[in-house]
C-alpha positions, 0 to 999 in steps of 0.5 A: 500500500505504499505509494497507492495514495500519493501521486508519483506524477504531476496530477497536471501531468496526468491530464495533459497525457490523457487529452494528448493520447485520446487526440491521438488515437483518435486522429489514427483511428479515423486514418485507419478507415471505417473498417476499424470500428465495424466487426473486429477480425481477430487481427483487429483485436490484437492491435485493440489490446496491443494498443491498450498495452503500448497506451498504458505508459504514455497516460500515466507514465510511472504513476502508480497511485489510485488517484493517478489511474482514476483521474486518467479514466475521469480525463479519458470519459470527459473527452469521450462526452464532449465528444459525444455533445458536439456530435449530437449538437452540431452538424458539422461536428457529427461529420467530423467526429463519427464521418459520413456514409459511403456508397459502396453499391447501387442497383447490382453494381459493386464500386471496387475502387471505393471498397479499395479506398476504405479497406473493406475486403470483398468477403467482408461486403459479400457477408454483409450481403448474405446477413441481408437477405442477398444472395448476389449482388443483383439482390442489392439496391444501395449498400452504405456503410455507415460511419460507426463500420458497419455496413447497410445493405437495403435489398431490392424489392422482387420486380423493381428493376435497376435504375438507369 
């Protein structure tokens, strides 16, 4: 128990190490592509508890005290309900926070080269498909995906042709 209740860092020093990773993380994050927030592939959650591991010492250095971890996780859930706020509050910082819809599909024409460009495997899409009801890509009328990751299929109803 020695040290627990004495902060071996500057409690300064603890939130300004928070705002600077969650600035971070996020801004990779958002680099990474939308591919990154939808259905995690066991790839993706190693990099998930890697990055939690590589994180620790940058939030809270050689900190161990309970005040330390606890004043992190207060910084860290703050920035996350701003977040949250000025997405629900403004326009604009919805499309900047969370992004905006992708059309991968329309009328039974799959865009490759946009699939490419937000790094969605081809299997990925074609589940997404199956898990709608589709079973070709004739099936589909639009295909989003969304900002959180995941992807939209809106199926085509029986009789209604492809638009032109």
């Amino acid at each position: 128990m020695d040290g627990m209740f004495e902060f071996e860092t500057p409690w300064w020093q603890l939130v300004v190490r928070a705002v600077i990773v969650y600035i971070v993380l996020f801004a990779l994050i958002r680099l990474s592509g939308k591919h990154t927030l939808g259905e995690l592939s066991i790839f993706d959650l190693i990099v998930v508890i890697v990055l939690g591991s590589a994180v620790r010492t940058s939030l809270i250095g050689n900190d161990k005290s309970l005040q330390g971890g606890l004043m992190v996780v207060a910084v860290l859930l703050l920035l996350d309900w701003i977040s949250t706020w000025i997405a629900t509050h403004f326009t604009r910082g919805d499309r900047w926070l969370q992004g905006q819809p992708v059309l991968l599909a329309r009328d039974g024409e799959l865009f490759d080269d946009v699939l490419k460009r937000c790094k969605i495997p081809r299997s990925n899409f074609v589940s997404s498909m199956r898990k709608h009801g589709c079973r070709d890509l004739q099936m589909v009328e639009l295909a989003i995906l969304e900002p959180n990751g995941s992807i939209t299929v809106q199926k085509r109803e029986p009789g209604n042709p492809a638009r032109t």
